[in-house]
MDTraj code that builds the backbone (N, CA, C; nanometers):
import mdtraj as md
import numpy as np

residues = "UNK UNK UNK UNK UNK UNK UNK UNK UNK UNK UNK UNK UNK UNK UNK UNK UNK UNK UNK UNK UNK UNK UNK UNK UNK UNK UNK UNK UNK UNK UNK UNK UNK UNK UNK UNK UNK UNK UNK UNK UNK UNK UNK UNK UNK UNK UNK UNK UNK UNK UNK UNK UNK UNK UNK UNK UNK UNK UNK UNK UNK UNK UNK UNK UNK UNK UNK UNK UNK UNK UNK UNK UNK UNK UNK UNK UNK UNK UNK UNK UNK UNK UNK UNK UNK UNK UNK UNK UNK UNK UNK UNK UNK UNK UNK UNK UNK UNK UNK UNK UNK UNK UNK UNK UNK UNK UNK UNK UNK UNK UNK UNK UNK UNK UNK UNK UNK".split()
xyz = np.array([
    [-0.5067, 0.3403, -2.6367],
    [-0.5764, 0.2997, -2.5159],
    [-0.4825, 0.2196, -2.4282],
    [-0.5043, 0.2262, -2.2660],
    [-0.4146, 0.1062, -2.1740],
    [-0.4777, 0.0424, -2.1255],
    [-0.4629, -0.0317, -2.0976],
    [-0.5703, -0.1417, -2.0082],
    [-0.4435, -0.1966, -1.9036],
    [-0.5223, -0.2647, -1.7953],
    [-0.3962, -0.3382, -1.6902],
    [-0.4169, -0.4673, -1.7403],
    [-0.2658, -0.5059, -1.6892],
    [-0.2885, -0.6435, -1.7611],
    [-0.4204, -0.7728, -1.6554],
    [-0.3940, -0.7022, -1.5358],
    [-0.4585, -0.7894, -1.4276],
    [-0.6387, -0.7918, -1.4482],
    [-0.6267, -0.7131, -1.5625],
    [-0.7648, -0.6573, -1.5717],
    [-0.8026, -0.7745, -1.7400],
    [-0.7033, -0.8483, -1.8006],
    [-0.7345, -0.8914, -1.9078],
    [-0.6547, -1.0208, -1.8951],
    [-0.5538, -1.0798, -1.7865],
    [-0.5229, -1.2493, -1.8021],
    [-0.5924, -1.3135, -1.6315],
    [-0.6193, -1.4242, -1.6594],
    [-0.6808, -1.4995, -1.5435],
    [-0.6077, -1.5697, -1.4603],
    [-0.4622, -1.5620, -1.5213],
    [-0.3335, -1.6124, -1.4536],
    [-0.2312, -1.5062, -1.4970],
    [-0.1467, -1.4975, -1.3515],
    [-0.0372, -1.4266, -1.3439],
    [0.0563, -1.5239, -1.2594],
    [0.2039, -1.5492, -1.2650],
    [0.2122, -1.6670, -1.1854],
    [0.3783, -1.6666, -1.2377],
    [0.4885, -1.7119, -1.1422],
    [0.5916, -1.7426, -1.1363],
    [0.6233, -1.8595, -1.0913],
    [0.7722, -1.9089, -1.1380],
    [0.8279, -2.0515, -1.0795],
    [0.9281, -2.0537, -1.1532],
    [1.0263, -2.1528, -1.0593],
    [1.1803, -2.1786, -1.0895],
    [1.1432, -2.2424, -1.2477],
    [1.2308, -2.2456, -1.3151],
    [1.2589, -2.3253, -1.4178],
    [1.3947, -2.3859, -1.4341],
    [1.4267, -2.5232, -1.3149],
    [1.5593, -2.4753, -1.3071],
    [1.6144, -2.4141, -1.1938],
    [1.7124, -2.4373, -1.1050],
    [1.7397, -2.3883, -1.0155],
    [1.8389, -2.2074, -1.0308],
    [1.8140, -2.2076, -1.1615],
    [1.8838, -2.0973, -1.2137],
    [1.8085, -1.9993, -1.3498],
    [1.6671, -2.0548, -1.3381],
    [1.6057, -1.9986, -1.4161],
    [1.4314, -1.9119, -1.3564],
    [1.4121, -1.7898, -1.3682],
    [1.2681, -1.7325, -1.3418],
    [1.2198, -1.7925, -1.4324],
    [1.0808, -1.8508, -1.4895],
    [0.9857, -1.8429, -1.5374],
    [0.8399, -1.7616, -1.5247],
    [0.7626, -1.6408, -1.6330],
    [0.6609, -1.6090, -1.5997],
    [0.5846, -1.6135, -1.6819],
    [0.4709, -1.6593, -1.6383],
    [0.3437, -1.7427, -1.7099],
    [0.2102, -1.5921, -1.7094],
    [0.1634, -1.5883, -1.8132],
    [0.0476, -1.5117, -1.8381],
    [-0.0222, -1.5906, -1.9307],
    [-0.1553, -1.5796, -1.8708],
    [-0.2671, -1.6520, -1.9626],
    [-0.3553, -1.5437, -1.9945],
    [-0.4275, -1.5368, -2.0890],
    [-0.5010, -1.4185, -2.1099],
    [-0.6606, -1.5017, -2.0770],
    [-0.7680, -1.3786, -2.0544],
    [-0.9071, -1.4699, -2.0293],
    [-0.9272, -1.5125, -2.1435],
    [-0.8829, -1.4184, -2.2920],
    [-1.0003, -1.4864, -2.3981],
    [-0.9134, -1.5032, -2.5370],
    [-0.8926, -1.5564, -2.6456],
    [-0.8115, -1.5440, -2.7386],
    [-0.7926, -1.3797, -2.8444],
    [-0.8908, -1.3313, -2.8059],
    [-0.9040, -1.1854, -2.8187],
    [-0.8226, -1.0767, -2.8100],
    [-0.8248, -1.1046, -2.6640],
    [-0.7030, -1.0339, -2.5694],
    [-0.5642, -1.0724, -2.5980],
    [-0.5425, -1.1738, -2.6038],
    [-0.4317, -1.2583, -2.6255],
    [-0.3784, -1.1869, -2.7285],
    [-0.4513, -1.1590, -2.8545],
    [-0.4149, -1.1619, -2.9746],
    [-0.4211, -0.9894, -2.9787],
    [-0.4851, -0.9239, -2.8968],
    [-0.4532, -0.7634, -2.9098],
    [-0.3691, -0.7500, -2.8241],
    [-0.2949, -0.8454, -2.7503],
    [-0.1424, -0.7702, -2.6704],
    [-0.0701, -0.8105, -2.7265],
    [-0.0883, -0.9486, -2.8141],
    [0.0475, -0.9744, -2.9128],
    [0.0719, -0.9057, -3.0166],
    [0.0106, -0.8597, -3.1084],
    [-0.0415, -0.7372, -3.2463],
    [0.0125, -0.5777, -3.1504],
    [0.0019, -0.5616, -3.0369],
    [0.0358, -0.4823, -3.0201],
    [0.1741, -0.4303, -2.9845],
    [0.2038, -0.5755, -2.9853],
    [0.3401, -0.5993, -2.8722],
    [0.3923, -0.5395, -2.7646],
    [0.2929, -0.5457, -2.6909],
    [0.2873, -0.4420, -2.5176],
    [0.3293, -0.5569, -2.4442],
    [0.4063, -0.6962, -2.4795],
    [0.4779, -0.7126, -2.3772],
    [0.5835, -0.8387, -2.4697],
    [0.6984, -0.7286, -2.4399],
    [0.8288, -0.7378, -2.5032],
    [0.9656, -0.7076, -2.3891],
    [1.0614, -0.7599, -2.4558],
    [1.2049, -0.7379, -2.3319],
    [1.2234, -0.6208, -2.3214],
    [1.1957, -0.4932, -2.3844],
    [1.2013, -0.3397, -2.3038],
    [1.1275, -0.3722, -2.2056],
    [1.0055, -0.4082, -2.2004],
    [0.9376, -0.3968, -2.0663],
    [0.9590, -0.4441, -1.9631],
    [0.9427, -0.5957, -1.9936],
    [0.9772, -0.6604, -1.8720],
    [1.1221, -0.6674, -1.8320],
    [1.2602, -0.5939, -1.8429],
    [1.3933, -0.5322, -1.8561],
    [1.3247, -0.4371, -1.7233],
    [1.2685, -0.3493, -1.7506],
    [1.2304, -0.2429, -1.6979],
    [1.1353, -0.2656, -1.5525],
    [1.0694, -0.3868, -1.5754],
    [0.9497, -0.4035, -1.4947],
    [1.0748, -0.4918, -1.3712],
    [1.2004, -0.5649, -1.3877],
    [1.2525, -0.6023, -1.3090],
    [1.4020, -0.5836, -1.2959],
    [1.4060, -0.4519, -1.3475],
    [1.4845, -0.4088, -1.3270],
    [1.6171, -0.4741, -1.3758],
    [1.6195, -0.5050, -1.5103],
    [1.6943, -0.5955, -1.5307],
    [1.7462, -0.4882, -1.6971],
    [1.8988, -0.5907, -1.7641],
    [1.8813, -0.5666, -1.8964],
    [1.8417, -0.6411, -1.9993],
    [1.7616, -0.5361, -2.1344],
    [1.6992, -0.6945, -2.2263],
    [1.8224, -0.8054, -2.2538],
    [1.9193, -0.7535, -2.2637],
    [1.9512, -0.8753, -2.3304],
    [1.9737, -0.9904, -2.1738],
    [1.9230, -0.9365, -2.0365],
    [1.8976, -1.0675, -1.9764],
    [1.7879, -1.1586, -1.9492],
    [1.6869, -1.0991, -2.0558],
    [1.5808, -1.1820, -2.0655],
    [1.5956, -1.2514, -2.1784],
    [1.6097, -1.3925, -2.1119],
    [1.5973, -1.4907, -2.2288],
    [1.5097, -1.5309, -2.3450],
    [1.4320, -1.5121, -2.2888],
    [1.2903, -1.5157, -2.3633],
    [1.1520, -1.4968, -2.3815],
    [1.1045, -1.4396, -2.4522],
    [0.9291, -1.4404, -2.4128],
    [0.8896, -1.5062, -2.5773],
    [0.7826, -1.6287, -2.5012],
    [0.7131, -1.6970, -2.6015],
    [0.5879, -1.6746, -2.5957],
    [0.4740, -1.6833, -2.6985],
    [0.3320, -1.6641, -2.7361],
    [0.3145, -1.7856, -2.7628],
    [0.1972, -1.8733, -2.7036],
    [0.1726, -2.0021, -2.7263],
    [-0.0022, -2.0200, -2.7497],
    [-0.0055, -1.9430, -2.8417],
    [-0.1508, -1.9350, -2.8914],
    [-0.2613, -2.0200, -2.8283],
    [-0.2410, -2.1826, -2.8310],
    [-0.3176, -2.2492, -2.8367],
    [-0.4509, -2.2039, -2.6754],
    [-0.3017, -2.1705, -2.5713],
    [-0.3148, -2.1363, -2.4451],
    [-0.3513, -1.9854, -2.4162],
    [-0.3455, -1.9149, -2.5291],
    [-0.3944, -1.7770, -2.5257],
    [-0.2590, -1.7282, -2.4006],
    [-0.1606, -1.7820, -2.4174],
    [-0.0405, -1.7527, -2.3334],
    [0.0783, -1.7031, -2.3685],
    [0.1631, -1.6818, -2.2987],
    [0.3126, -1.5795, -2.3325],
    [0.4062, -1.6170, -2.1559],
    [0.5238, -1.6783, -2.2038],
    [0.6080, -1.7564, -2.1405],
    [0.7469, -1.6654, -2.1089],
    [0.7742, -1.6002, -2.0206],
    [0.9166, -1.4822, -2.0392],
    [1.0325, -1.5756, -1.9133],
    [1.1023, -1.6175, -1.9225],
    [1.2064, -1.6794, -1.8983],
    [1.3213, -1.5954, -1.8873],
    [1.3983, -1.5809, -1.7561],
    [1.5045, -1.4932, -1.7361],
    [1.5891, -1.5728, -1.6614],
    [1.7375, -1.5186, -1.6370],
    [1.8403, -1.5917, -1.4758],
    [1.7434, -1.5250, -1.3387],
    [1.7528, -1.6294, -1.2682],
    [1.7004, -1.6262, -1.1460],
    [1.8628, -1.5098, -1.0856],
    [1.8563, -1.4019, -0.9573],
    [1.9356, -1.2947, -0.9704],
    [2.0143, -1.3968, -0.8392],
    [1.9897, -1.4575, -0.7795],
    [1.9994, -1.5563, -0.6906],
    [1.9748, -1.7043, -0.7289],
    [2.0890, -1.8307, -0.7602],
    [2.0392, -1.9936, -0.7530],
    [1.9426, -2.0049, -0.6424],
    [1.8343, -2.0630, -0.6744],
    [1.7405, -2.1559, -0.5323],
    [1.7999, -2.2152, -0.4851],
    [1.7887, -2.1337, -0.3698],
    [1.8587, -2.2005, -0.2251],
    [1.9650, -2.1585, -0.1896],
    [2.0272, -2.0827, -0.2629],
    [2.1432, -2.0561, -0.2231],
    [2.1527, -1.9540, -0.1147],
    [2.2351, -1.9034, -0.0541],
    [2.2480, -1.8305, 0.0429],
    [2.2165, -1.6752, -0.0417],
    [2.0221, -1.6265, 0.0960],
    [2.0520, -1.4722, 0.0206],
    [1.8787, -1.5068, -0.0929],
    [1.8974, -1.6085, -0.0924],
    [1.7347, -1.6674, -0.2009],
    [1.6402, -1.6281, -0.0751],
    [1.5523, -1.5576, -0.1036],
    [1.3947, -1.5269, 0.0073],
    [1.3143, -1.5887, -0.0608],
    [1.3101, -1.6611, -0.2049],
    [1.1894, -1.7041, -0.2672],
    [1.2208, -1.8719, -0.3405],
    [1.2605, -1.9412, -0.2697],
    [1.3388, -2.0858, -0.2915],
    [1.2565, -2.1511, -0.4552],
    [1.1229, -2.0849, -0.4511],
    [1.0411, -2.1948, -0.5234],
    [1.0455, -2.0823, -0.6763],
    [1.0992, -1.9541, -0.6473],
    [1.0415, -1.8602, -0.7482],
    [0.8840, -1.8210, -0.7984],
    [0.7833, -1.8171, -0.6997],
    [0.6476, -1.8283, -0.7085],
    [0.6090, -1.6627, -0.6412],
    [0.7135, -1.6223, -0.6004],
    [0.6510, -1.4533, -0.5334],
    [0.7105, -1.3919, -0.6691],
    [0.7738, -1.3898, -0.7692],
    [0.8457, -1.3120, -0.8820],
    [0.7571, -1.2634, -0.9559],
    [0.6389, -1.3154, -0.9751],
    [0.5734, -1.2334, -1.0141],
    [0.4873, -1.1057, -0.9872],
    [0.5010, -1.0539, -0.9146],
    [0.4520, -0.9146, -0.8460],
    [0.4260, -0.7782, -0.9389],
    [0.5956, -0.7723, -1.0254],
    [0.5437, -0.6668, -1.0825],
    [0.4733, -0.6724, -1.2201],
    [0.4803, -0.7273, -1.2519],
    [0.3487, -0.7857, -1.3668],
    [0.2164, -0.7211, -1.3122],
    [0.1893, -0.7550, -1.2422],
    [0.0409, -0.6903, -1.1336],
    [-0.0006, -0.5708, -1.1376],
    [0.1724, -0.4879, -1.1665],
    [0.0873, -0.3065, -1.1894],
    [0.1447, -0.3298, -1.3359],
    [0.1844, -0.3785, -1.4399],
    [0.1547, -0.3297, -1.5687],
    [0.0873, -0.3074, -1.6191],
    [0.0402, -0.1863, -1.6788],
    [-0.0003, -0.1205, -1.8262],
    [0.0231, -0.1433, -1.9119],
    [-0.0770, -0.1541, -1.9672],
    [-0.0685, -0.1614, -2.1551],
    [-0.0449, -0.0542, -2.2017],
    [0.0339, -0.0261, -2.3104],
    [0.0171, 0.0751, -2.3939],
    [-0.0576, -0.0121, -2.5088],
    [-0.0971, 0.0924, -2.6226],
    [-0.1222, 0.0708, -2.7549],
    [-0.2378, -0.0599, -2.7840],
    [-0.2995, -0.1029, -2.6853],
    [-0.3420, -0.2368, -2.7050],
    [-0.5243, -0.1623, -2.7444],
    [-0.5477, -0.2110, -2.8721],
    [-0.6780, -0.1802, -2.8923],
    [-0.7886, -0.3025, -2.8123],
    [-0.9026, -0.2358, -2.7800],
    [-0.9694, -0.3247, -2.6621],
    [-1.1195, -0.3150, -2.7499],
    [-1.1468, -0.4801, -2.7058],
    [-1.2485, -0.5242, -2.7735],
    [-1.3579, -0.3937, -2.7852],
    [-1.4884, -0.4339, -2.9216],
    [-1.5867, -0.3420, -2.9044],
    [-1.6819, -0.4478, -2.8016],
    [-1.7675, -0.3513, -2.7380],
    [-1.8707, -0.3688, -2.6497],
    [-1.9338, -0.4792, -2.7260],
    [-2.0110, -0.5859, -2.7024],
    [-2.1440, -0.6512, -2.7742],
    [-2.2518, -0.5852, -2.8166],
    [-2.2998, -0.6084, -2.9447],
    [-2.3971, -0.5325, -2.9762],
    [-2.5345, -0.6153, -2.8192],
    [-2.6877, -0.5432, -2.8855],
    [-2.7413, -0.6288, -2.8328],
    [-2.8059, -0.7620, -2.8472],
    [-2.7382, -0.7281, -3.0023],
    [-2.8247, -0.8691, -3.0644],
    [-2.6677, -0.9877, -3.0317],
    [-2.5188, -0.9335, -3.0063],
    [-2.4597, -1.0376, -2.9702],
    [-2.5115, -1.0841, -2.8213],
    [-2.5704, -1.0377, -2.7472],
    [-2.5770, -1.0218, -2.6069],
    [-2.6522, -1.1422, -2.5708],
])
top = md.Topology()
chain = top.add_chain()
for i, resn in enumerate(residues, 1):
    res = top.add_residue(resn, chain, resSeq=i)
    for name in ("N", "CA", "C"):
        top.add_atom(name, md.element.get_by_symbol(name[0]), res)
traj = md.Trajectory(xyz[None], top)
């Protein structure tokens, strides 16, 4: 099954980390979700490599921070803030293509019965 991701976190969201670092923040709505994109691992450095056009090994990192039902991907900014040639000083528009990702493989909750309802 795919699902979009815009369709399953309540935050999508970028910012400098660092005048030399992207940061991108995903929160999922429910610990559910959270936990069927991590089990599934539909979002890993092939992807987001791909989603910005970048190579994995220049993504530094992606973290899962359970508590937050969140996942933290940290890359080089392709431009320092501010420097001559930067259109996004604060790193807060970087997140865009996140917005059309697809899931692959991510199994999606069952419906509520009616007695959960």
């Amino acid at each position: 099954m795919t699902v979009r991701l815009v369709d399953i976190a309540s935050v999508i969201r970028s910012k400098n980390a660092g005048p030399g670092k992207l940061t991108l923040d995903i929160i999922f709505i429910s610990a559910e979700w959270f936990e069927r994109v991590m089990a599934a691992g539909s979002v890993n450095k092939t992807v987001i490599a791909r989603l910005y056009g970048r190579r994995e090994d220049e993504i530094d990192s992606i973290i899962a921070f359970p508590p937050a039902w969140a996942v933290k991907i940290t890359m080089p900014r392709r431009i320092v803030s501010g420097d001559v040639g930067d259109t996004d000083i604060y790193g807060a528009q970087q997140h865009a293509p996140l917005l059309e990702l697809v899931l692959e493989e991510v199994q999606c909750p069952a419906a509520p019965s009616r007695a959960e309802a």
